[in-house]
LUMGUVEX-134426 format. One line per 4 residues: number of its first residue (from 1); their letters; for each residue z, x, y of N, C-alpha, C. Coordinates in steps of 0.02 Angstrom, whole numbers, plus 32768, in hexadecimal, padded with zeros to 4 digits. Each point is the difference from the previous one (the first is absolute). Layout:
NUM> A> Z/X/Y/Z/X/Y/Z/X/Y ~ ... $
END
This chain:
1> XXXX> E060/99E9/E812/803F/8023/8008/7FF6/803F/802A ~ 7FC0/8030/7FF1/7FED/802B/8031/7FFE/8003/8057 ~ 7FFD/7FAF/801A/7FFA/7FFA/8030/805C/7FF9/800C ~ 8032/7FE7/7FF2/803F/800F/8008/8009/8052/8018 $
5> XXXX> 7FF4/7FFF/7FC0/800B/805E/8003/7FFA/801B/803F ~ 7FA2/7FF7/8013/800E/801C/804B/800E/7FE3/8028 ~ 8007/7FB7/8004/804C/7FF5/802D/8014/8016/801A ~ 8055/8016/7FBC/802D/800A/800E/8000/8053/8003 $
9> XXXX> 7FC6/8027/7FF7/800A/8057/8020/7FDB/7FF8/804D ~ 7FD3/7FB9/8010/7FFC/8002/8052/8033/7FEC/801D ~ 8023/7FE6/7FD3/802F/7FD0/804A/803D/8049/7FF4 ~ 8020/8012/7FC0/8028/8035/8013/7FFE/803B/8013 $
13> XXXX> 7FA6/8018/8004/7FF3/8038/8026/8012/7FE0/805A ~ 7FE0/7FDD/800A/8015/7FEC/804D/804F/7FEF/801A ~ 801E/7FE9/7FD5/8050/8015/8010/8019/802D/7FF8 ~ 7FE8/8039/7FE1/8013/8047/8008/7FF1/801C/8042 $
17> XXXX> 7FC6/7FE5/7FF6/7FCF/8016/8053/8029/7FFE/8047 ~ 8034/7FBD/7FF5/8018/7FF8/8039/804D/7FFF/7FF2 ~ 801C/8026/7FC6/8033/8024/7FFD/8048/7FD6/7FEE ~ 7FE2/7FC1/7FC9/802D/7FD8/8003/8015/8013/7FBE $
21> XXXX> 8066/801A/7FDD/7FED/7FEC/7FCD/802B/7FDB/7FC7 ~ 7FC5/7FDF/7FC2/800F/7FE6/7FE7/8019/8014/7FBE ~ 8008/8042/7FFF/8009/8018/7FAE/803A/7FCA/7FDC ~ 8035/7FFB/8030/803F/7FEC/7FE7/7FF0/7FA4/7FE4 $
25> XXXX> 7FD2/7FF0/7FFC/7FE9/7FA6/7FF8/7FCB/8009/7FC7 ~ 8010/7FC2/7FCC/7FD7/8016/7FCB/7FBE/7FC1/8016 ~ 7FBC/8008/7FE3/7FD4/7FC7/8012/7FF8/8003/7FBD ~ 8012/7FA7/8007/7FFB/7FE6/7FB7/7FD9/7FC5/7FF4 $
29> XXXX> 7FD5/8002/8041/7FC7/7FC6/800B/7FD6/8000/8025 ~ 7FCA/7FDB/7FFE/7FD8/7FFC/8044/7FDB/7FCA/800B ~ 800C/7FFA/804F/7FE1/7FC3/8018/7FD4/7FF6/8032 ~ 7FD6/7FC7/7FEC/7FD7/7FF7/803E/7FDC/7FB7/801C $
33> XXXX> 8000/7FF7/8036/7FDE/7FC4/8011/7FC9/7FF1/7FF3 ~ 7FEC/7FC6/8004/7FB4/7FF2/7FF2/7FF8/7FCC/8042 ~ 7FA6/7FF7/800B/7FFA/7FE9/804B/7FFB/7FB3/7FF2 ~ 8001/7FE6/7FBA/7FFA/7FB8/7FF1/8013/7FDF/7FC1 $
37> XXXX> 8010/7FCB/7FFA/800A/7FDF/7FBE/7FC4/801F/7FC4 ~ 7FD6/800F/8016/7FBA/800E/7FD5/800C/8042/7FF2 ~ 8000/8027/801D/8011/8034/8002/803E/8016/7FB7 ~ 8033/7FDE/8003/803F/8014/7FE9/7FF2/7FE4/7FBF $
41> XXXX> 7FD2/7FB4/7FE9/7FFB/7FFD/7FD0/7FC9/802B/7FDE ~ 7FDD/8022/8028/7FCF/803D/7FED/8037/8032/7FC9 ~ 8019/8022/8032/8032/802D/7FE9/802E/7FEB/7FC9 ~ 801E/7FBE/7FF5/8006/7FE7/7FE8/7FE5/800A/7FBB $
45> XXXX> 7FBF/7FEB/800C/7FE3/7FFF/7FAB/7FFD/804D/7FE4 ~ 7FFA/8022/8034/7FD9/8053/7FF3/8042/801C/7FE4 ~ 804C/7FF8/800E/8043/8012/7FE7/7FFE/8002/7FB4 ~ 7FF6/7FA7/7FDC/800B/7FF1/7FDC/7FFF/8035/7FCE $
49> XXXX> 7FC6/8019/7FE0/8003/802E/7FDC/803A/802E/7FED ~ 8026/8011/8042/800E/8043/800A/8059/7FF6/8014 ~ 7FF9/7FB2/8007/804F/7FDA/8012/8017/7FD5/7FDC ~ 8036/7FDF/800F/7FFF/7FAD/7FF5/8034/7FF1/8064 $
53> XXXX> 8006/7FC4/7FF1/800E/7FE3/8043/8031/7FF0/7FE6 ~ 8050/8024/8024/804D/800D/8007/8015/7FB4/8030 ~ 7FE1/8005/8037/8012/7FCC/8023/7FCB/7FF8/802D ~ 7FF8/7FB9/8011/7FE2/7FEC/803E/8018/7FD7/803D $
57> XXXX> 7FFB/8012/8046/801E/7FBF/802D/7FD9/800B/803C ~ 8004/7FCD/802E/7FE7/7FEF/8037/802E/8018/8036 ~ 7FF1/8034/801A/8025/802B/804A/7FC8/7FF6/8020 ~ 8023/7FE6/803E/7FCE/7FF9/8048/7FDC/7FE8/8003 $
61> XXXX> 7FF0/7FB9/7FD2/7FBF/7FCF/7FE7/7FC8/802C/7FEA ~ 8005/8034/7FC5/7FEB/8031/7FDB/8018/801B/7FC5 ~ 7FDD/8000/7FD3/8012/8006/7FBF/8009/8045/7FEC ~ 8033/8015/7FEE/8019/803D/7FFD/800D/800F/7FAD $
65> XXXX> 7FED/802E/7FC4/8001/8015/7FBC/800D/802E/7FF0 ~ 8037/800F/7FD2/800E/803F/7FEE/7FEF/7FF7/7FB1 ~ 7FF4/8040/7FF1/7FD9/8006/7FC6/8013/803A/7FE7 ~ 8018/7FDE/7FBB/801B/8069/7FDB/7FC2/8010/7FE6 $
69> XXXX> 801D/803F/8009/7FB1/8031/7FDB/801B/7FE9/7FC6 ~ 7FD2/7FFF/7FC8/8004/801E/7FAD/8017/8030/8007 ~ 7FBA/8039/7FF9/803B/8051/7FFA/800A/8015/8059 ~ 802C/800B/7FF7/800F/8020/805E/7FE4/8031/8007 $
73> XXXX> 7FF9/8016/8048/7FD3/8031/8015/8038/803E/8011 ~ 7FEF/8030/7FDD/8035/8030/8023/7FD2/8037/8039 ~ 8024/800C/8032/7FE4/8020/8032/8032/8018/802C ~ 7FFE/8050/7FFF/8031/802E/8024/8032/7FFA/7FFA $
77> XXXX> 801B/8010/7FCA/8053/7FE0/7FD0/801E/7FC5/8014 ~ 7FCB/7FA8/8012/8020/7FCB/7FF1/7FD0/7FDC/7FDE ~ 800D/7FC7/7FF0/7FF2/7FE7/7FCD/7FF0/7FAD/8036 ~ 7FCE/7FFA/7FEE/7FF3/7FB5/8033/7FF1/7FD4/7FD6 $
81> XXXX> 801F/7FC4/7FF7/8013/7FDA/7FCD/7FD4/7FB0/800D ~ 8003/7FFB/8047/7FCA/7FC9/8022/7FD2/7FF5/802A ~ 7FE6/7FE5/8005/7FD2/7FED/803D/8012/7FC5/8025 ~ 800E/7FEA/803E/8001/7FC5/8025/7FAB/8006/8025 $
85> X> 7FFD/7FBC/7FF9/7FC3/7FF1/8043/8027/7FC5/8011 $
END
C-alpha cells in the first residue's frame, strides 16, 4: 500500500508542478496497466488480501479488474475505495 502512497504524492506533486488544477475532482481510485496477462494475474494474486474483485472484463483484448479495497485508503481528504489494473 506504501508504494500507492508515493504514487499518488509523485504523480500530484508533478501536476502541481505544471499548474494543473485538480482540487475541485475527488480520486476515488486508482489505476494501472500491466505489460502482460502474467503480469496482471501477478497483481492479481498480490490484491487479494487487501481486495476482493468488483468486476472483471476484457477491453482491447486485455483483461481489465477492479477491486474494492477492504478498508479504503484515505489520502489528502479522499477516500480511494479501488484499485483497477
Amino acid at each position: 500500500m506504501e508504494s500507492i502512497l508515493e504514487f499518488l504524492d509523485k504523480l500530484l506533486d508533478l501536476i502541481s508542478r505544471v499548474e494543473i488544477d485538480v482540487s475541485k475532482y475527488n480520486l476515488d481510485h486508482v489505476a494501472f496497466n500491466t505489460s502482460s496477462a502474467e503480469e496482471y494475474e501477478r497483481y492479481k494474486l498480490e490484491i487479494r488480501p487487501l481486495a476482493t474483485l468488483a468486476h472483471e472484463a476484457i477491453v482491447h483484448r486485455r483483461r481489465v479488474g477492479v477491486f474494492k479495497l477492504i478498508k479504503p485508503i484515505e489520502y489528502q481528504n479522499n477516500i480511494i475505495i479501488a484499485l483497477e489494473i
